[in-house]
C-alpha positions as CSV (number, residue, x, y, z in Angstrom):
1,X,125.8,191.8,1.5
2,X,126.1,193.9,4.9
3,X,123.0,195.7,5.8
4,X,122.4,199.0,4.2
5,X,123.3,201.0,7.5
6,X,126.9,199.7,7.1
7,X,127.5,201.0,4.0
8,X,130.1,203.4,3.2
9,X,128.0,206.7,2.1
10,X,129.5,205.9,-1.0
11,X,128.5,203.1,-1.6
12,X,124.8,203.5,-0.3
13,X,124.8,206.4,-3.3
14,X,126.7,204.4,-5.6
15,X,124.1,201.2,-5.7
16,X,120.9,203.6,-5.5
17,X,122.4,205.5,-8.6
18,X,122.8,201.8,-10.1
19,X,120.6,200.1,-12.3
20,X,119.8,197.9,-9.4
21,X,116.0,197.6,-7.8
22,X,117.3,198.3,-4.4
23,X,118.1,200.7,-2.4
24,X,115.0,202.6,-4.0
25,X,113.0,205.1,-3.0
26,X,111.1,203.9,0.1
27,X,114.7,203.2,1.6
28,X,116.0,206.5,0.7
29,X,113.1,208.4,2.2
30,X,113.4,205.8,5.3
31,X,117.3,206.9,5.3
32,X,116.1,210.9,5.2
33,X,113.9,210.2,8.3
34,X,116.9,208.7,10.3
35,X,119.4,211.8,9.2
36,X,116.2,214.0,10.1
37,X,115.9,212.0,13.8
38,X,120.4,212.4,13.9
39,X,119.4,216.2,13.5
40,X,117.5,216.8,15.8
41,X,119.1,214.7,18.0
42,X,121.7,216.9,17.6
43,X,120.1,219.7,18.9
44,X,119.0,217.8,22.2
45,X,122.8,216.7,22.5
46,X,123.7,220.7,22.2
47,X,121.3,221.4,24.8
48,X,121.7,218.9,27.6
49,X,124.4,220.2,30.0
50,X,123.6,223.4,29.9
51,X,123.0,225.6,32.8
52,X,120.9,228.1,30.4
53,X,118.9,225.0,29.1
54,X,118.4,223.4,32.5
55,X,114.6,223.8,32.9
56,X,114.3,221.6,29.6
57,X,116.5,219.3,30.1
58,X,114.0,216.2,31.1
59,X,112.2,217.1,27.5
60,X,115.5,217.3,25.8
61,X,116.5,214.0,27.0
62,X,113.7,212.1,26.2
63,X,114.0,213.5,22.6
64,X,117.6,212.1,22.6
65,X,115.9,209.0,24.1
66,X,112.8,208.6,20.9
67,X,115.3,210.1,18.2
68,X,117.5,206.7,18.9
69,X,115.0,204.9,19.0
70,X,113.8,206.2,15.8
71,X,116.7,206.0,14.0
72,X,116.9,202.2,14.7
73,X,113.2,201.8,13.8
74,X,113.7,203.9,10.2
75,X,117.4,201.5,10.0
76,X,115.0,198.1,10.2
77,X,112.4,200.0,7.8
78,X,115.1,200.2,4.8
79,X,115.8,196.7,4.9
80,X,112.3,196.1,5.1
81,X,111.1,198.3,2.1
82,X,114.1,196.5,-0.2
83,X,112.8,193.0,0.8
84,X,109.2,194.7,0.6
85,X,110.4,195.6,-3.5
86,X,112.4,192.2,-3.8
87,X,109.4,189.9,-2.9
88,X,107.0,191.9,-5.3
89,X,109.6,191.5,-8.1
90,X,109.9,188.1,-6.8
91,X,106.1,187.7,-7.9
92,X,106.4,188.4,-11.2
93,X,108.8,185.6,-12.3
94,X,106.5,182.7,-11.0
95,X,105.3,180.6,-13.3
96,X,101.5,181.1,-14.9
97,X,100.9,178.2,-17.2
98,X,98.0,176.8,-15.5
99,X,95.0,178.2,-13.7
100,X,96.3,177.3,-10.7
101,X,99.5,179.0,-11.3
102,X,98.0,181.9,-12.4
103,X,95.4,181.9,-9.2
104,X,98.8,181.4,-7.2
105,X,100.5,184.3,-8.8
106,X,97.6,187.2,-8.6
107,X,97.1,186.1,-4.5
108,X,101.5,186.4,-3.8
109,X,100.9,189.9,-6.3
110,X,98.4,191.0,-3.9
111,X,100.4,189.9,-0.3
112,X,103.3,191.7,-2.4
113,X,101.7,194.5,-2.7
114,X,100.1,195.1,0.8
115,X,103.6,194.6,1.7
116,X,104.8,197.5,-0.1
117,X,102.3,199.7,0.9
118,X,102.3,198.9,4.4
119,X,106.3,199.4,4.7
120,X,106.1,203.3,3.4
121,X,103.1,203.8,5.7
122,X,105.2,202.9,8.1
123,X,108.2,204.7,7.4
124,X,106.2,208.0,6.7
125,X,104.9,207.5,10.3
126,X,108.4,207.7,12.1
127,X,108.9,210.3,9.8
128,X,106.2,212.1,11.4
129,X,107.3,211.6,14.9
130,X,110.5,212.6,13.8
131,X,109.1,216.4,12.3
132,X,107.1,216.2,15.7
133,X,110.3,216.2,17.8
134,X,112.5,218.2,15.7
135,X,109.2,220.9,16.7
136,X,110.1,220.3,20.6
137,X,113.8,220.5,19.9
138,X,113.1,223.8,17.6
139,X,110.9,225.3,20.1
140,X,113.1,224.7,23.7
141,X,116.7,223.4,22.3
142,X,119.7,225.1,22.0
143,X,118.9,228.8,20.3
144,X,122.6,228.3,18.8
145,X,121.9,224.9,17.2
146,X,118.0,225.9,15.9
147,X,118.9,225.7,12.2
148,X,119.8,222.2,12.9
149,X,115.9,222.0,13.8
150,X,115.2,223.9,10.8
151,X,117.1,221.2,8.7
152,X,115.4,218.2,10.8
153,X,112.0,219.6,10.1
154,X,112.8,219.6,6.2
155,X,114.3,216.9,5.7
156,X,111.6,215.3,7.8
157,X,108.6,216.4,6.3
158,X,110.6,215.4,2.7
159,X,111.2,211.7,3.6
160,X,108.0,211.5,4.7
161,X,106.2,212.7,1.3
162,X,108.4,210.9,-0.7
163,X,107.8,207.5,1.4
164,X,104.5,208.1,0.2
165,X,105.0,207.9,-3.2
166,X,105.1,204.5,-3.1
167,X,101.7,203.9,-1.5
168,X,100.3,206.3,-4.3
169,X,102.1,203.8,-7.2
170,X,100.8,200.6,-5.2
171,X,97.3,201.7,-4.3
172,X,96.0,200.7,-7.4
173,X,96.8,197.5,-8.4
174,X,95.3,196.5,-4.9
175,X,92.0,194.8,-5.1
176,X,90.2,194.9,-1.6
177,X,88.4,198.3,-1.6
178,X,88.4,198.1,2.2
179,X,92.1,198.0,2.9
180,X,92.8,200.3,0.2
181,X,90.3,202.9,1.2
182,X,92.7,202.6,4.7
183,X,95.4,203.3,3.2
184,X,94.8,206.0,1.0
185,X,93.0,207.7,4.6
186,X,96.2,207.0,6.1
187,X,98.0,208.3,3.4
188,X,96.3,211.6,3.2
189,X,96.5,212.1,7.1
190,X,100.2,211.6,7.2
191,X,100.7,213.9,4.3
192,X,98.4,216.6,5.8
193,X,100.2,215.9,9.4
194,X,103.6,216.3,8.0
195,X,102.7,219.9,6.0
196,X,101.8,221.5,9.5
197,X,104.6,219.8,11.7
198,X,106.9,221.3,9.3
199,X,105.5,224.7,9.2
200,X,105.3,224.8,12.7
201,X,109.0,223.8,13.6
202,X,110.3,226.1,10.7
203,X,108.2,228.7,11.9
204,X,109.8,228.5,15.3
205,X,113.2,228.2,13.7
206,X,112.8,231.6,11.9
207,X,111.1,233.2,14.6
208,X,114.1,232.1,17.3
209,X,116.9,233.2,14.6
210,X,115.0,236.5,13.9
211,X,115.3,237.2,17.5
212,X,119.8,236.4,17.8
């Protein structure tokens, strides 16, 4: 099958309305994050090239520069959390007749799951970079193209709590304290992050359209 990101958007909404285990959540918050990045992109595109803008243009091309970046990073992060999701189901139909099956089975669970925690970590992580530019691009951009800020910073902060779902539903069935402890701290500073990136950027947003 083609990778996710040539997918008709059809099709993309067809198989994650489907019975199928993947595209599942983790890749459709990773797919929010790369329309958030395309958003505020957007509004970096809208403002380079513009006499009124020109003072900001070196900030609003290196947004252009990280959002494409981004998007590329949150593209390889979808086909990562399905074969993240595919490997841990994978797990589960090994065979555990004998001890040493069994033994075998519980340390693949485990790799499984760090594997599924770890990808969502990392998707909520660009997501947060992403609510971090869409902030810049809210604050200097293009006043005629803020909402499209606005938008970023929503959609944004959205994929990036709903990527962390699935280190809430993973968390527990991992046994070393240590690394769970790290990513439940992780977890909790991206969530916190996100909530005041957001607020920030929409702030701007509503403060700039106030002022048409």
């Amino acid at each position: 099958m083609a990778p996710v990101f040539d997918w008709s958007i059809r099709q993309f909404l067809k198989e994650a309305a489907s019975s199928a285990p993947t595209p599942g959540g983790g890749s459709v918050a990773a797919l929010a994050g790369a329309l958030a990045a395309a958003m505020t992109s957007m509004v970096a595109n809208l403002t380079v090239g513009k006499d009124k803008y020109k003072d900001v243009e070196p900030e609003m091309q290196a947004i252009l520069a990280r959002t494409a970046a981004l998007i590329e990073e949150l593209e390889a992060l979808v086909a990562a959390d399905m074969e993240a999701f595919n490997a841990f189901m994978a797990v589960y139909k090994l065979p555990k007749e004998t001890e040493e099956q069994k033994a075998e089975r519980a340390r693949r669970l485990q790799e499984a799951l760090r594997q599924a925690t770890d990808t969502p970590l990392k998707i909520a992580s660009s997501c947060l970079e992403v609510l971090r530019l869409a902030e810049q691009a809210a604050l200097k951009g293009n006043k005629g193209a803020v909402s499209d800020a606005g938008v970023a910073a929503y959609l944004g902060e959205a994929a990036l709590q709903a990527a962390l779902l699935n280190v809430d539903i993973n968390v527990p069935l991992i046994k070393d304290a240590s690394y769970a402890a790290q990513a439940v701290t992780k977890r909790e500073e991206l969530g916190r992050e996100a909530v005041k990136a957001k607020e920030r950027a929409v702030a701007v947003v509503k403060e700039r359209l106030a002022g048409r």
